[in-house]
C-alpha positions as CSV (number, residue, x, y, z in Angstrom):
1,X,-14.7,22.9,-1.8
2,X,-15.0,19.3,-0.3
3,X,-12.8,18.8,2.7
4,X,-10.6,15.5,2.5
5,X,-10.3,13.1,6.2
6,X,-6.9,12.9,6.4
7,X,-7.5,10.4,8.7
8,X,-10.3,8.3,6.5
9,X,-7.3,8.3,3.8
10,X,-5.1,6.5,6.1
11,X,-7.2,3.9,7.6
12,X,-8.3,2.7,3.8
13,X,-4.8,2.1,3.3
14,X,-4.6,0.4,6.4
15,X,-7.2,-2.0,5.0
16,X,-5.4,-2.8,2.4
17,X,-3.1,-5.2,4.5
18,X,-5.5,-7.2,6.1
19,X,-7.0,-10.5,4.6
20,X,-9.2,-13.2,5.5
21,X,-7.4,-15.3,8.7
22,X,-5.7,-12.5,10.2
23,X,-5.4,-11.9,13.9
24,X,-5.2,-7.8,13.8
25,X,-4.8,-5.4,16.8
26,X,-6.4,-2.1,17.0
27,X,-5.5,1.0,18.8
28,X,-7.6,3.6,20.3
29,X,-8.2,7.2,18.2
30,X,-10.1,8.5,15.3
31,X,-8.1,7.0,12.5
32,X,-8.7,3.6,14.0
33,X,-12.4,4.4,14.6
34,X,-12.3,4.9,10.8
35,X,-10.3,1.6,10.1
36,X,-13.0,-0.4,12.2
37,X,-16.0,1.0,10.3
38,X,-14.0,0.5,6.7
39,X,-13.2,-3.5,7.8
40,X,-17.3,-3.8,8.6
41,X,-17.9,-2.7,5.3
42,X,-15.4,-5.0,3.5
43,X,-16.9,-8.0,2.3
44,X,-15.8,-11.8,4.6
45,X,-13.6,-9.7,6.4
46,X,-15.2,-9.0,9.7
47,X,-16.0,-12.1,10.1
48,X,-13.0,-13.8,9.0
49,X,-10.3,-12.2,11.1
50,X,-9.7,-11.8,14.7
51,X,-9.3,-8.8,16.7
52,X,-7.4,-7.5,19.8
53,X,-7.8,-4.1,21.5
54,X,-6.1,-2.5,24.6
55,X,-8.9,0.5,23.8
56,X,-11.8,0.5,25.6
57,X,-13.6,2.5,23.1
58,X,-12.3,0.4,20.2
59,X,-13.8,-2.5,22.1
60,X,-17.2,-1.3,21.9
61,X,-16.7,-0.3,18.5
62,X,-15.9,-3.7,17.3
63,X,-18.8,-5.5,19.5
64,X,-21.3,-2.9,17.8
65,X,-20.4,-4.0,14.5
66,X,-19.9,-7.9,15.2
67,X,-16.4,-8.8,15.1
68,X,-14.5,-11.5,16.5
69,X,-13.1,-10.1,19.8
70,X,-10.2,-12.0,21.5
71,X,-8.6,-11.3,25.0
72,X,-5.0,-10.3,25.0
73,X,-4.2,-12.8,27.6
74,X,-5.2,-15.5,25.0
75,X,-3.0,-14.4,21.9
76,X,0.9,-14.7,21.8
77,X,1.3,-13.2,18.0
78,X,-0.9,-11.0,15.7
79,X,-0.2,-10.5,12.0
80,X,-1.0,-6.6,12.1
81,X,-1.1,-3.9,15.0
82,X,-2.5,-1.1,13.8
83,X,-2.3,2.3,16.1
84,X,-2.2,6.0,16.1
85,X,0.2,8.2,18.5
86,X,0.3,11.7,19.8
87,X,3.8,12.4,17.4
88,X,6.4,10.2,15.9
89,X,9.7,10.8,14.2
90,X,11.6,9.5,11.4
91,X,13.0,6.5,12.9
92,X,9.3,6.1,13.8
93,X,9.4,6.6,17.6
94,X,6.3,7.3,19.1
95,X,4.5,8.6,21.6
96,X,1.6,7.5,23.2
97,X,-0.3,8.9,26.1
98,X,-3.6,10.5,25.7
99,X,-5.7,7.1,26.2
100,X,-3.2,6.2,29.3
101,X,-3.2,2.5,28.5
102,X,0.0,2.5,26.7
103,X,1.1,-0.7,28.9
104,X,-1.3,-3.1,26.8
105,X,-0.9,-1.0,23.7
106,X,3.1,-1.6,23.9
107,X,2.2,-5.4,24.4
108,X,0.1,-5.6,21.1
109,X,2.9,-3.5,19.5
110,X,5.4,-6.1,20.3
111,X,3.4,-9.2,19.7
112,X,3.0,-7.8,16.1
113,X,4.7,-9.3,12.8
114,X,4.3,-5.9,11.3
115,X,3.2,-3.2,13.7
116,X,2.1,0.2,11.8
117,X,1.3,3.5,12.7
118,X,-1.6,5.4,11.3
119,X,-2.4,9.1,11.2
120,X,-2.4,12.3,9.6
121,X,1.1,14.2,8.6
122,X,0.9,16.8,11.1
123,X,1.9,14.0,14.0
124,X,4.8,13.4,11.5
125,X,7.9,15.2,13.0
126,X,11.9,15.4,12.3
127,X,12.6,14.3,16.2
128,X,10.5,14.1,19.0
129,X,9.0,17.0,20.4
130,X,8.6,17.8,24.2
131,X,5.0,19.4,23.5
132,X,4.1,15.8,24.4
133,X,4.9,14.2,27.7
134,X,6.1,10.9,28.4
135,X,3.9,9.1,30.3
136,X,4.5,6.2,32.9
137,X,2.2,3.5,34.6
138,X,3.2,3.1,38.4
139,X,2.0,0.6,41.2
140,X,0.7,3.1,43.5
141,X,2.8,2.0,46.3
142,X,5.3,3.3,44.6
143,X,3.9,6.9,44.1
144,X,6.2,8.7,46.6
145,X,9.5,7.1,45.8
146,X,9.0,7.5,41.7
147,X,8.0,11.0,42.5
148,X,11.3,11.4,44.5
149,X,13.7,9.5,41.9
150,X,12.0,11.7,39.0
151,X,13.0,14.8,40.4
152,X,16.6,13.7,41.0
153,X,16.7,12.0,37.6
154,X,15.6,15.0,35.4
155,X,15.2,17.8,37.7
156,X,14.3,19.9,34.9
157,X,11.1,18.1,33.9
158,X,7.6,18.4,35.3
159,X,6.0,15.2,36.5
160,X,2.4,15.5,37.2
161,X,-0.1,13.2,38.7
162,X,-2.8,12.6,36.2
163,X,-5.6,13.6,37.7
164,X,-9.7,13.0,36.6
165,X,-12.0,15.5,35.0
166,X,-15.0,13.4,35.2
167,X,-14.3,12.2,39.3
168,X,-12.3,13.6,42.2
169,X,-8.7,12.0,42.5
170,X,-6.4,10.3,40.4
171,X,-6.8,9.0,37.0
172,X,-6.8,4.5,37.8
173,X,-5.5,2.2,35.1
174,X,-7.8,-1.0,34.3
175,X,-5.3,-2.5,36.2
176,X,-5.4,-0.7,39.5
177,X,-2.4,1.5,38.5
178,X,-1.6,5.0,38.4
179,X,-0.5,7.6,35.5
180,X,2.6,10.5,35.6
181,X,2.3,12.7,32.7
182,X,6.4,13.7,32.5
183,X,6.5,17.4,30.8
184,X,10.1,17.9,29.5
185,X,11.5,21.4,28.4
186,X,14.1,19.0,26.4
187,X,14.2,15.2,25.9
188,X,17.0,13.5,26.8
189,X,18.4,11.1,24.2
190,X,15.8,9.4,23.2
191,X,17.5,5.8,23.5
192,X,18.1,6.7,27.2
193,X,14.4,7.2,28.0
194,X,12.9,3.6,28.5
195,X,16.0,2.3,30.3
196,X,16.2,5.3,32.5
197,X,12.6,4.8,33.6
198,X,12.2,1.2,34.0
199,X,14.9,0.8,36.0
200,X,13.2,2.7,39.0
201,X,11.4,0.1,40.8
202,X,7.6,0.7,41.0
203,X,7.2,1.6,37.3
204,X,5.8,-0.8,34.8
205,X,6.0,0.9,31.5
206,X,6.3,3.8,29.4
207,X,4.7,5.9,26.5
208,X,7.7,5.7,24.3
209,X,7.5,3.0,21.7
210,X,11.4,3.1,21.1
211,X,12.0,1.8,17.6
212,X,8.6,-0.7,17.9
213,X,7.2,0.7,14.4
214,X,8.2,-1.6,11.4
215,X,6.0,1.2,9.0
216,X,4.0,4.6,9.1
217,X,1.0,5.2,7.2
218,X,0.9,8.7,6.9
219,X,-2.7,11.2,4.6
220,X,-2.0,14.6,4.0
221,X,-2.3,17.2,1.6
222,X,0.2,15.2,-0.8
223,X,-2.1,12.1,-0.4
224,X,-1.0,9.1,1.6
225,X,2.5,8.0,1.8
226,X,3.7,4.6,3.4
227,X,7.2,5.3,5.3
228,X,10.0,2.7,6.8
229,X,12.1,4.0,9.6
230,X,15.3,6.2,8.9
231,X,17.8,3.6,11.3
């Protein structure tokens, strides 16, 4: 019995959105891997749109195949942003945080006219799930103080230093910055999160994309359903 890619399923309805002229962002993951490779394959589009990437992997993926790279610093709007998360819920919040570049991502996300999630239905959940951490970007002069206000700010969490598996010491942002993977028994209200965090000096952004999503495109064992947030 054939097995079906959730994940291929979602990315070909992905395609479906983009046409010639488009400036498209692109995440970082599988599904997106997949999205790239089906946009190479469609006729005039690759090179008739423009891309943007935060993912460092996507990037290479797209020079490989020949598309139209912009910077970010260049581009104030983009038609699409296309990206998959760690989970998301019905009002389509998200998490974001295994890549750790969740600062740029949020940018792209916001810069979007549309900005749609893509993934397989397992990452679809009722509400957010503390399985996942929230992650934060932090100047590292700041490391001791946000350490500090964490603790006294939800004492019942676990903030860790991300730390590397390929080199000793801590995981470094491509922009000189520092990651804190915050492991929750049980999220506060959800709406509270962002604010909470970026009000403590030293930290620039957040893994929660806090009603961002305009869509999901979700594959699964039903096929692939297209779903607007529950607001």
């Amino acid at each position: 019995m054939e097995t079906i890619d959730y994940k291929l399923e979602a990315a070909r309805k992905a395609l479906t959105y983009i046409r010639e002229g488009h400036t498209v962002g692109l995440g970082a993951g599988s599904t997106i891997a997949h999205l790239v490779r089906e946009l190479a394959a469609a006729p005039g589009l690759r090179e008739n749109i423009s891309v943007v990437t935060a993912s460092f992997n996507t990037r290479l993926l797209l020079q490989e195949h020949g598309f139209i790279i912009r910077e970010t610093a260049s581009v104030a709007q983009l038609d699409f942003h296309f990206d998959g998360c760690d989970q998301f819920d019905r009002q389509l919040n998200a998490l974001k945080s295994g890549g750790g570049v969740h600062t740029l991502e949020k940018l792209l996300a916001a810069m979007a006219q549309r900005f749609i999630l893509v993934g397989d239905g397992p990452k679809y959940v009722e509400k957010l799930l503390p399985t996942v951490p929230v992650v934060i970007e932090l100047v590292p002069d700041a490391l001791s103080f946000v350490q500090q206000a964490l603790r006294r700010l939800y004492p019942d969490a676990q903030p860790q230093l991300r730390l590397s598996n390929k080199k000793d010491g801590a995981v470094i942002t491509e922009r000189g910055n520092l990651l804190i993977d915050i492991f929750f028994t049980a999220f506060p209200p959800v709406a509270e999160i962002n604010p909470q965090l970026k009000a403590i000096p030293g930290i620039l952004e957040t893994s929660l994309f806090y009603r961002m999503a305009h869509e999901a495109i979700i594959a699964g064992k039903n096929g692939v359903t297209v779903v607007s947030p529950e607001r």
